[in-house]
C-alpha positions as CSV (number, residue, x, y, z in Angstrom):
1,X,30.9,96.6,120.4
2,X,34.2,96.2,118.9
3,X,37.3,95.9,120.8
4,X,40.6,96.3,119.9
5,X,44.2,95.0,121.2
6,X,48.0,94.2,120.6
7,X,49.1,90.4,120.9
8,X,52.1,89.1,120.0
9,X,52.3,86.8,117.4
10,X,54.5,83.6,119.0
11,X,55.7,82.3,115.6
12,X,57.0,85.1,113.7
13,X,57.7,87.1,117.4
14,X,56.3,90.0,116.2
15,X,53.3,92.3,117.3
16,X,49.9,92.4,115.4
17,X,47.1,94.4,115.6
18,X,43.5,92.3,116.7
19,X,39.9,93.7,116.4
20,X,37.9,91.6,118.6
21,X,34.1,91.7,117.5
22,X,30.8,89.5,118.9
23,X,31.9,86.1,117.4
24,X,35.0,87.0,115.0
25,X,38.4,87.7,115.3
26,X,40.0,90.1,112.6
27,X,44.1,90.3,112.3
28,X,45.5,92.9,110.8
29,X,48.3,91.7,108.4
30,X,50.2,94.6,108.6
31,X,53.1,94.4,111.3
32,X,53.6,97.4,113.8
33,X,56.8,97.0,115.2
34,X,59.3,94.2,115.9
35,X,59.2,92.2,119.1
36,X,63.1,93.0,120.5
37,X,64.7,89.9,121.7
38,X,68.0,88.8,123.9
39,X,70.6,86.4,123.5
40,X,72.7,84.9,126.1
41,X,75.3,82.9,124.8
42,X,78.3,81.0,126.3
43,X,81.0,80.4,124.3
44,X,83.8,77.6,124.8
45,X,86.8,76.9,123.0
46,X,90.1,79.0,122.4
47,X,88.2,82.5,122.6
48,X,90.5,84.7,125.7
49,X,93.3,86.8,124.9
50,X,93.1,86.3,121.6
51,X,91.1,89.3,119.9
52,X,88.2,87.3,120.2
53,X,85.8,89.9,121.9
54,X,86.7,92.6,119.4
55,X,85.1,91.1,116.7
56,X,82.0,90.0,118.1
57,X,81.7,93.7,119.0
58,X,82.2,94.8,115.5
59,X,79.6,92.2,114.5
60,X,77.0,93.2,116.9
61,X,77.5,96.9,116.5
62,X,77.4,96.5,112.9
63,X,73.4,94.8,113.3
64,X,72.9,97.6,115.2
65,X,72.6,95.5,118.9
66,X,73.3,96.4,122.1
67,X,74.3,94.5,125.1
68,X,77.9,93.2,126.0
69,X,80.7,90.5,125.7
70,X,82.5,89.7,128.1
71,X,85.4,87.2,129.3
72,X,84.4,84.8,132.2
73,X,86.8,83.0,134.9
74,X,86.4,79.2,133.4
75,X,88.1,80.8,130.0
76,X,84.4,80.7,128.6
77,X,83.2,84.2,126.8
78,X,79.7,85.3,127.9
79,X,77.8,87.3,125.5
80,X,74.7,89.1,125.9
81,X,72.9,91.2,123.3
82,X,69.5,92.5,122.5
83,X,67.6,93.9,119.2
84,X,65.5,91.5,116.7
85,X,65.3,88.3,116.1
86,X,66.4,88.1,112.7
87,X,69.7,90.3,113.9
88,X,70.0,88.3,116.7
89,X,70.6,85.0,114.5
90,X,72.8,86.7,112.3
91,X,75.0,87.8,115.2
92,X,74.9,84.1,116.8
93,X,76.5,82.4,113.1
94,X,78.9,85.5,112.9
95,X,80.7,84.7,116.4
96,X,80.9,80.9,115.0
97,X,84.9,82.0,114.4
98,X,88.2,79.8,113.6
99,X,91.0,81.2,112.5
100,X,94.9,81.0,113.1
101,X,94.1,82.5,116.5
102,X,90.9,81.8,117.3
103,X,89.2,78.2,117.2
104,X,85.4,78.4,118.9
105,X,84.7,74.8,120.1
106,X,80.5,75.3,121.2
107,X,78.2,77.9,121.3
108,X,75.5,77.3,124.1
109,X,72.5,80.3,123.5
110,X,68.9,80.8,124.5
111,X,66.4,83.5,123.2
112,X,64.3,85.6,125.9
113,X,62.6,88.5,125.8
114,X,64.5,92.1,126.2
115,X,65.2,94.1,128.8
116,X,66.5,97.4,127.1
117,X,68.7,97.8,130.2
118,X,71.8,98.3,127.5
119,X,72.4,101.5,125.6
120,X,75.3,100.1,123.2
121,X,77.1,97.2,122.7
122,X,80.5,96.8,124.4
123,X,83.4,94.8,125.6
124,X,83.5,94.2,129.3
125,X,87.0,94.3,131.1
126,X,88.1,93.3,134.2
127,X,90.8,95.6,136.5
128,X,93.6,92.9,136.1
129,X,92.8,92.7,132.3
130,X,94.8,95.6,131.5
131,X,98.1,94.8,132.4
132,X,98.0,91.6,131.0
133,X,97.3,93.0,127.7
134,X,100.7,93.3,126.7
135,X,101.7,89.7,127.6
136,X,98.8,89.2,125.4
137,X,100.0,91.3,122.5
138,X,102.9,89.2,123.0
139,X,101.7,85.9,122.7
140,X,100.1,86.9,119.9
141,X,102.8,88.4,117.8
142,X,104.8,84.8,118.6
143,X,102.2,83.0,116.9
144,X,101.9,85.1,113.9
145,X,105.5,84.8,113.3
146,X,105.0,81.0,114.0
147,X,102.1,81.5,111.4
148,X,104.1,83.3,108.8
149,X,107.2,81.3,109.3
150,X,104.4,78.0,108.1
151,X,103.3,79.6,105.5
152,X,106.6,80.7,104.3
153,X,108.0,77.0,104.5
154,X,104.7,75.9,102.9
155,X,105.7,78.6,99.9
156,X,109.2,77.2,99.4
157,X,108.1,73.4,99.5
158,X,105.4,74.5,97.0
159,X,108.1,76.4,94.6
160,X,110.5,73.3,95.3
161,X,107.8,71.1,93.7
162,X,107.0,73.1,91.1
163,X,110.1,73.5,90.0
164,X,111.1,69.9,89.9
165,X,107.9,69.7,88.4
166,X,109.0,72.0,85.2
167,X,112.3,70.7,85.2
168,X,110.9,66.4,84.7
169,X,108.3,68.1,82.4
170,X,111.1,69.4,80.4
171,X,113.2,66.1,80.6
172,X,110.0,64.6,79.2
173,X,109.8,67.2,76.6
174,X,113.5,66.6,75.6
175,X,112.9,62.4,75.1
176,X,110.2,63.2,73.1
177,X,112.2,65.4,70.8
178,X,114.7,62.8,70.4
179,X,112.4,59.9,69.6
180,X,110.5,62.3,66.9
181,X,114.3,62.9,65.0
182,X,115.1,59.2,65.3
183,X,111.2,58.0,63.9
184,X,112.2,61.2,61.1
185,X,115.7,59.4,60.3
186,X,113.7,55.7,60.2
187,X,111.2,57.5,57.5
188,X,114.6,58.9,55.3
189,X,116.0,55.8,55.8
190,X,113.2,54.1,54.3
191,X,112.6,56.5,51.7
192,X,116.2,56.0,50.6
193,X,115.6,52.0,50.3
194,X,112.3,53.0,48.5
195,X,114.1,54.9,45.8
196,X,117.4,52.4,45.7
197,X,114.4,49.9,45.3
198,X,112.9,51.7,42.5
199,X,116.3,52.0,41.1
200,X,116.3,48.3,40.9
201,X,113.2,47.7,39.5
202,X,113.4,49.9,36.7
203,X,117.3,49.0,35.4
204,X,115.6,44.7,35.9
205,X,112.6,46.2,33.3
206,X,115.2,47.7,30.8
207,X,117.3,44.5,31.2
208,X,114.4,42.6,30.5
209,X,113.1,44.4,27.4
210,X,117.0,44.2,26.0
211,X,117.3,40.5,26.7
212,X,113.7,40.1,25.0
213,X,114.2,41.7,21.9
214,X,117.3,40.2,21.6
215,X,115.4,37.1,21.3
216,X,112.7,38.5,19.2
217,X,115.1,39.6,16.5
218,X,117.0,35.7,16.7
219,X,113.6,34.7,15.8
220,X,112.6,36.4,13.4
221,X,116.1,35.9,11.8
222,X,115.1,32.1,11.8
223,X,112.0,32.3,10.4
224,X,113.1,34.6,7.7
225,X,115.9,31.5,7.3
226,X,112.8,29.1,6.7
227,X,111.1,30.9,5.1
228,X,113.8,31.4,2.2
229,X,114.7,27.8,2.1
230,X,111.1,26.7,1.5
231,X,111.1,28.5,-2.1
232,X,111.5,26.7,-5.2
């Protein structure tokens, strides 16, 4: 006689279906429903009074969790939630959060199965939280200004450089110019020597062919001289 039950699964965390006959096993492949999970974390590092809680709310409402966050005496942040594994690990690397404000040194969690005590997800605040909130807000604003003012100063120093930077490009640029025109007054001024040269050359040919038929006509002036003498 077959019988039939609900296990979970301890790998994927997840609930199968199993038909139990005389001598086999038969698992159903198809997953029913998702095993819901909860994560207790305790986070260290520079995580109070600085926004920190707000954003791992609007990470775990976002996944759809539910559970709390809330701000513990020793400056750690406890943080409980509960929904599926797969959320649950996304929610865990989301609160892994440095920024100007916020700097998260360790992140100490454990997985255990769900209660489904919490309805939503929330931020949990303590009665002397409120009036220091605007301290808070305070301290805060002073290190956004101390923020901005660095990035400002960073922005000049960078514009300084860059402009020094165009201004020895341009000097470079200028040098370059000047040895081009002086390597362009070397090449006229050998062009000019090449032509004076060619000059010479030629007026040293027609010298030449003067001076030589000079001498061609003296001898031919002497022969014709023999030449007369040597008739009868």
């Amino acid at each position: 006689m077959a019988k039939s039950v609900i296990v979970k699964d301890s790998f994927s965390a997840k609930f199968r279906f199993v038909a139990i006959l005389p001598g086999k096993i038969y698992i159903q492949r198809h997953i029913i429903c998702d095993l819901m999970m909860r994560l207790t974390a305790m986070i260290s590092g520079k995580v109070q009074r600085v926004g920190y809680r707000a954003k791992v709310v609007s990470a775990a409402q976002n996944l759809g969790l539910t559970g709390f966050v809330q701000n513990r005496p020793d400056g750690h942040v406890l943080l409980i939630a509960e929904g599926s594994r797969e959320n649950l690990e996304k929610l865990a690397s989301a609160i892994k959060i440095k920024d100007l404000l916020i700097d998260v040194h360790e992140i100490e969690s454990e997985f255990s199965e769900a209660s489904g005590a919490y309805p939503t997800f929330r931020k949990m605040t303590g009665p002397d939280e409120v009036g220091e909130r605007l301290d808070d807000g305070i301290e805060i604003l002073k290190e956004l200004v101390v923020g901005v003012r660095v990035i400002a100063s960073n922005t000049e120093k960078l514009l300084s450089i860059t402009g020094n930077g165009f201004a020895e490009l341009n000097g470079k640029m200028d040098q370059m110019l000047d040895k081009q025109d002086q390597m362009l007054d070397k090449q006229d001024q050998m062009l000019d020597k090449q032509d004076s040269t060619i000059g010479e050359i030629q007026k040293l040919r027609s010298d030449m062919k003067c001076h030589l038929d000079r001498r061609f006509d003296r001898i031919e002036g002497y022969l014709n001289v023999q030449k007369e003498e040597s008739l009868p």
